[in-house]
N, C-alpha and C positions, 0 to 999 in steps of 0.2 A: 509757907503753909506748914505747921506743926503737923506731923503724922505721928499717932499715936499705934502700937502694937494692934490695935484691933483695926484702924483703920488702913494699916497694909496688908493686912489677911483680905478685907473686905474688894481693893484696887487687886490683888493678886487672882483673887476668886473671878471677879468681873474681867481679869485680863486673858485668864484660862478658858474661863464661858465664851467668850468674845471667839476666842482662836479656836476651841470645841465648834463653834459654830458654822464657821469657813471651811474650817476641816469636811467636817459634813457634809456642808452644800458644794464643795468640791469632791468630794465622793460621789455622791447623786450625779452631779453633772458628767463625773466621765463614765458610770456606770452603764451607760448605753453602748458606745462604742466599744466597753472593755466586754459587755455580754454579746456585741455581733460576732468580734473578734471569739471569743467563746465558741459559741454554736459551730461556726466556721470551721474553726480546728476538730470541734467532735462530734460535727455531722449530727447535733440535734438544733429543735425547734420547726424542721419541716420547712424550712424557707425554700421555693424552687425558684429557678432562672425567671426576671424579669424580662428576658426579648425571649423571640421565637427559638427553636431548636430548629435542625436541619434532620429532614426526617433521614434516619441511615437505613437502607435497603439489607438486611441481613438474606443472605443465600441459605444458612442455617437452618432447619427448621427442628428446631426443638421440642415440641410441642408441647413445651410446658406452657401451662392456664396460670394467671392469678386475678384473684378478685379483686376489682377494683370498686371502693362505694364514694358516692355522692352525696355532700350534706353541700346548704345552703343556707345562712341565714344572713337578718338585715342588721348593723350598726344601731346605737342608739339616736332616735333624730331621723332616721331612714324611713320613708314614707314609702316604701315600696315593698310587693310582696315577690320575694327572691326564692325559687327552689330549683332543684335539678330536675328535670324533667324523667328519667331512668336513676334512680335511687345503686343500683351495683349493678354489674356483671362482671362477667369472667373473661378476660381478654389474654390472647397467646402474646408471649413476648416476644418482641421484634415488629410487630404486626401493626399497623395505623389503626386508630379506634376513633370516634367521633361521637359525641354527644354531646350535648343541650340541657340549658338552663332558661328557663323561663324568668321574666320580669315583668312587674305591671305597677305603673308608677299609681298610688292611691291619692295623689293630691291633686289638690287643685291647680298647682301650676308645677312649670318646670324645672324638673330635678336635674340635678346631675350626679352621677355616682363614678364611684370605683373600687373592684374587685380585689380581696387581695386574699390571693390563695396561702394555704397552709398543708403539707403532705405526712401524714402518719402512717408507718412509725417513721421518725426524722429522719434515719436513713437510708429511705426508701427516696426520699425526695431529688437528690441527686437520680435516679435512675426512670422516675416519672418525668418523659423529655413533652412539652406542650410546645407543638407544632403550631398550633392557630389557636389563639385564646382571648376573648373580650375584656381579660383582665391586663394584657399588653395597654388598656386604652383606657382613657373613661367615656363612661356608656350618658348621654343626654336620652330624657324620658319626658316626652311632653303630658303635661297630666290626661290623666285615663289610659296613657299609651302602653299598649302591652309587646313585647317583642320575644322569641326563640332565641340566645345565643350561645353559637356552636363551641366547643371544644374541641382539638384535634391533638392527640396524643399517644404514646407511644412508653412502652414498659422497654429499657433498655435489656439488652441479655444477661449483662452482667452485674444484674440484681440478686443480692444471695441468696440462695437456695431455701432457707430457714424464712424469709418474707412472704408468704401465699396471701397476705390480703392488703392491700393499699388503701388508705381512705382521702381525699382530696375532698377538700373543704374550702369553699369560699365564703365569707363575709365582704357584705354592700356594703359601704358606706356614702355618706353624702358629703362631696367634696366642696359643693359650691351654690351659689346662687343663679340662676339664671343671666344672662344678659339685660343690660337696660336697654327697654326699649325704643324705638326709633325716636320717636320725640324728645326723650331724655341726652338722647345723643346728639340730636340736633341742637338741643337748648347748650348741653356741654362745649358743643365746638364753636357756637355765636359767643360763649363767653371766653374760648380759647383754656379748656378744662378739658382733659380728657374723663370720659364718664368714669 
């Protein structure tokens, strides 16, 4: 094949485009893991502990207060109406606090969800310890079904002194579809299909 001066500018361009391309989508790609690692080392984003804490007994009593506020909202696609049931208060550090979020599936059928918290300012989050939380799980809501669920949690001591107001925030999301029904599962294991 003759290549003429313009037509290896044109192969050259397209080979540059081609590798700009990969380039890219391999930045994109590791961009997640290199922003968890991120947040990680400087304590933003508000990501708190996914399992329980272990509530620690402080003999201390300092009586310092900080406000803690509650927001709530639902996922796009989330058929349910999600809020905290106590909006703030003022909780002594060290001290066990408890509070509720209300849910009430608006569909007609069965939802499933799950909670994923977020704590501001970010590194406040490490020191907001959640002892019992609905967000360790995902919450099933049969349609029209409304339920109370609790939060139990805990302001650690060694929160700095300059944080006086916490805000924990959750967003619902909808993880899944119901289960197939009885008969669907009958029909599946006569044809040797799991549903």
């Amino acid at each position: 094949m003759n290549r003429t001066p313009n037509n290896n500018k044109i192969y050259r361009s397209a080979w540059l485009l081609g590798v700009l391309a990969i380039g890219m989508f391999g930045f994109a790609y590791g961009l997640v893991p290199l922003y968890e690692v991120f947040c990680e080392v400087t304590g933003l984003n508000g990501k708190t502990a996914e399992t329980a804490a272990e509530m620690v007994e402080t003999t201390l009593d300092s009586g310092r207060e900080v406000k803690v506020q509650f927001l709530g909202r639902v996922g796009n696609g989330m058929p349910w109406e999600f809020r905290p049931s106590t909006h703030e208060f003022d909780v002594t550090v060290g001290q066990a606090n408890v509070t509720e979020f209300y849910a009430r599936n608006r569909s007609a059928r069965t939802v499933v969800g799950q909670a994923v918290p977020s704590v501001s300012p970010g590194l406040a989050a490490e020191h907001l310890k959640k002892v019992e939380c609905f967000c360790f799980t995902q919450q099933t809501l049969e349609a029209g079904e409304e339920t109370y669920m609790p939060v139990k949690f805990y302001v650690s001591d060694d929160l700095p002194a300059h944080v006086r107001t916490i805000t924990l925030s959750y967003t619902m999301f909808k993880v899944s579809q119901p289960e197939p029904t009885s008969s669907t599962n009958h029909l599946a294991s006569l044809v040797g299909m799991s549903p």
